[in-house]
C-alpha positions, 0 to 999 in steps of 0.5 A: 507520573501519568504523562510519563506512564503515557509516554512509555505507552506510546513508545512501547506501541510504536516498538511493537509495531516495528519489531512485531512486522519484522518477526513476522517477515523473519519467520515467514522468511524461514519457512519460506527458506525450507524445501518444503515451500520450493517446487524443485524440493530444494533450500531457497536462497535465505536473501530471496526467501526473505525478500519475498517475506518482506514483499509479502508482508509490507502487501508490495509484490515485488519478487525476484523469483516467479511466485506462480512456477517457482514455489509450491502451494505450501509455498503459496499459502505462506505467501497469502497468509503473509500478505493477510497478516501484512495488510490488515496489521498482526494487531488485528489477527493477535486482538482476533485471537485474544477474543476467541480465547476470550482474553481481555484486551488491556489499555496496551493492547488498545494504544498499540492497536489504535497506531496499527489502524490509524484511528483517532481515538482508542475507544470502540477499537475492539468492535472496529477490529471486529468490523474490519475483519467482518468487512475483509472476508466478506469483500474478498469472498465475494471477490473471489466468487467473481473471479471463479467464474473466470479461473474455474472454467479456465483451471478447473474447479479446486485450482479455479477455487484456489486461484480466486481465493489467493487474487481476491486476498492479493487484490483486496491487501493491495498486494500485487502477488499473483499465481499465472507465473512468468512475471506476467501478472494479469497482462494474459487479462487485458480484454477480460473485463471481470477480472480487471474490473473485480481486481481494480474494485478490490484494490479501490475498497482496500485501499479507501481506508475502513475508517471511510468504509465504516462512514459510507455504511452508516451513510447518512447524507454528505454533511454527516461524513467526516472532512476525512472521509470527504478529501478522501473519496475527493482524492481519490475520484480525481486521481482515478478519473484523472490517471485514466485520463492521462494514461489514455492519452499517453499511451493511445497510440504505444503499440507496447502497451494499449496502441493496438487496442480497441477502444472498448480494452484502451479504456478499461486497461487504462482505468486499470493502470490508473488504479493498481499504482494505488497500491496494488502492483498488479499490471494487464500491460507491460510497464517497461514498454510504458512511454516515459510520460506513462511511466511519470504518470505511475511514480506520481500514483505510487507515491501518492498511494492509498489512503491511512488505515488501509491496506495501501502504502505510500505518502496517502490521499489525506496527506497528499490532501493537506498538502495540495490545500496548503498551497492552495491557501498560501497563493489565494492569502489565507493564514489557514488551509481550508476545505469544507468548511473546516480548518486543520491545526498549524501541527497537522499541515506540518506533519503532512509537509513532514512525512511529504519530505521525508518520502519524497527524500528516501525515494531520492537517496534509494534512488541515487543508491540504486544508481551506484548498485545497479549501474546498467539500469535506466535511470527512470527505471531505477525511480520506477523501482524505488517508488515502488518500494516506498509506496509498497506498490509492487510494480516493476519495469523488470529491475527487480529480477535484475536486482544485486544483493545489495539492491535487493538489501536496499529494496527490503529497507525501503519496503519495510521503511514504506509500511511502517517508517511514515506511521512511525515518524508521524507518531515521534512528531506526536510525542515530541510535541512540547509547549513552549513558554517562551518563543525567539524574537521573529526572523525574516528570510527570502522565499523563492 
């Protein structure tokens, strides 16, 4: 009776999860629909107010219309609000708000948020929420006060204040929204070293995860982290310090993007197209003049992404971990995948070959349907886009103001499927864990 009473739990958080993002893009859609939120004063295209509501809450930047010219500063607000809401889950502000009115928090409530923040146990999840919530305002304050010494010289004060609470938050949930109109995100920046360098810091610490956080504030020495938090910070170093690397050498001598540099902006500006695919989809150079390889280097940082319990999408550096172990251990001929000294349950490497599969799979088929929907456009551009979408990055060779309705139809699927779907497939393999009392005679079959 209590196995099914668990079960139903589960379900139901999963439902909730998924229904809950999908209410808060429908409203925000509305709003956004109205004449209310348009500069021109005038009703916006349901598809495209409802696109912007999906980019905005699943913190992926990808829009159709110019988010700097084309709404108003209501507009605006509704945007960053769904972008808060959206990156640190509606879980966290509904938990927030139930304590201020001081409601009890049920065992419901702790299921559905213990899926929302991806953590390992439902206990001490309302202080954690406290924590999270704590830890956000206080990075995107100081965020935002970096920032201001840019735009507030450069906007004045109340817009410069604006400007910099608005990039701070979009920064710091790995949006990639900005307000400097033209689809120019901060290309206007590339030899401004604070704001890439105050950008790229916050996407970095949005997107390690604040279970990670959390174990670098109580930081006791690196024996006392988590094997999580070590192949996280792992990850995530090499990733950053190898894309720099490479998309330097890619791109040194492209005149389109980083070739007519100093050394000095090559660096910086390499560093940060290394980062923002991780999943911020802010760009200081243009992404369609990238070289091809340039471009390559991206799809694999946006499909990696950031890492669980952040506010980044994609596949995560954890699951991109186990799997690059597992392979690691089946050529040296070890039964089990290793790392620090600890070994990871047989249903764990299968649920990171699971979700590793599946996203790989989506981003072939969004792929190959954005080839049929937008035939004019380059194949490499189309994955650029559908990689984007999956990984909620945001970044764009330009496809996305090009998109047919259809596309744009596809694209909300694909980002909506990338902030909720490999959560919920994670969470089915979970229920659907049955122990077996009888096992099939072995079977023997050719590998590669």
């Amino acid at each position: 009776m209590k196995t099914k009473i668990n079960k139903k739990l589960d379900l139901n958080a999963v439902q909730v999860l998924a229904l809950g993002f999908f209410i808060v893009i429908l409203i925000g859609g509305i709003l956004l629909s109205l004449p209310i939120s348009s500069k021109s004063g005038e009703y916006t295209n349901f598809l495209d107010a409802v696109f912007t509501s999906t980019s905005a809450v699943c913190v992926t930047g990808l829009v159709t219309l110019d988010t700097g010219t084309y709404w108003n500063q209501f507009g605006q607000i509704v945007i960053m609000l769904l972008i808060e809401i959206g990156g640190l889950g509606f879980m966290s502000f509904a938990t927030f708000i139930a304590l201020l009115l001081g409601k009890k928090i049920t065992l419901k409530d702790r299921l559905i948020m213990q899926e929302a923040m991806n953590t390992f146990s439902i206990q001490g999840l309302v202080k954690m929420v406290r924590y999270v919530l704590g830890f956000t305002f206080a990075v995107q304050f100081f965020g935002a006060l970096l920032l201001s010494t840019q735009f507030i010289p450069e906007f004045g004060l109340l817009k410069g204040i604006y400007y910099s609470i608005f990039h701070s938050i979009s920064g710091f949930c790995n949006a990639g929204f900005d307000l400097l109109g033209g689809f120019s995100s901060v290309t206007g920046y590339y030899n401004n070293p604070v704001i890439l360098i105050t950008l790229s810091l916050l996407i970095i610490i949005g997107g390690l995860g604040f279970t990670v956080w959390l174990e670098v504030y109580n930081y006791r020495g690196l024996k006392k982290l988590s094997v999580h938090s070590k192949i996280v910070l792992l990850i995530s170093a090499v990733l950053i310090v190898g894309g720099t690397i490479l998309m330097y050498l890619f791109e040194m001598n492209n005149a389109q993007t980083i070739g007519n540099m100093n050394v000095g902006d090559k660096v910086l500006n390499s560093y940060f197209a290394a980062v923002s695919p991780r999943t911020a989809g802010f760009n200081s150079v243009s992404t369609d003049g990238m070289t091809t390889a340039g471009k390559m280097l991206t799809v694999l940082l946006m499909f990696i992404g950031g890492s669980p319990g952040s506010t980044a999408g994609g596949l995560k550096t954890a699951t991109f971990g186990i799997v690059i172990l597992t392979v690691i251990s089946v050529i040296r001929g070890r039964e089990d995948t290793e790392v620090f000294g600890r070994r990871f349950a047989k249903d764990l490497v299968y649920k990171a070959f699971a979700v590793f599969f599946i996203g790989m799979s989506l981003v072939l088929i969004v792929t190959l349907i954005l080839s049929v929907t937008e035939p004019n456009e380059k194949f490499i551009n189309l994955l650029y886009e559908a990689t984007s979408a999956f990984g909620t990055v945001g970044l764009t060779t330009g496809v996305t103001q090009r998109l047919s309705s259809i596309g744009k139809i596809i694209i909300m699927i694909t980002m909506y499927f990338g902030r909720v779907g490999p959560l919920t497939v994670a969470l089915a393999f979970l229920r659907k864990k049955k122990k077996r009392t009888m096992k099939y005679p072995e079977g023997k079959i050719l590998i590669g």
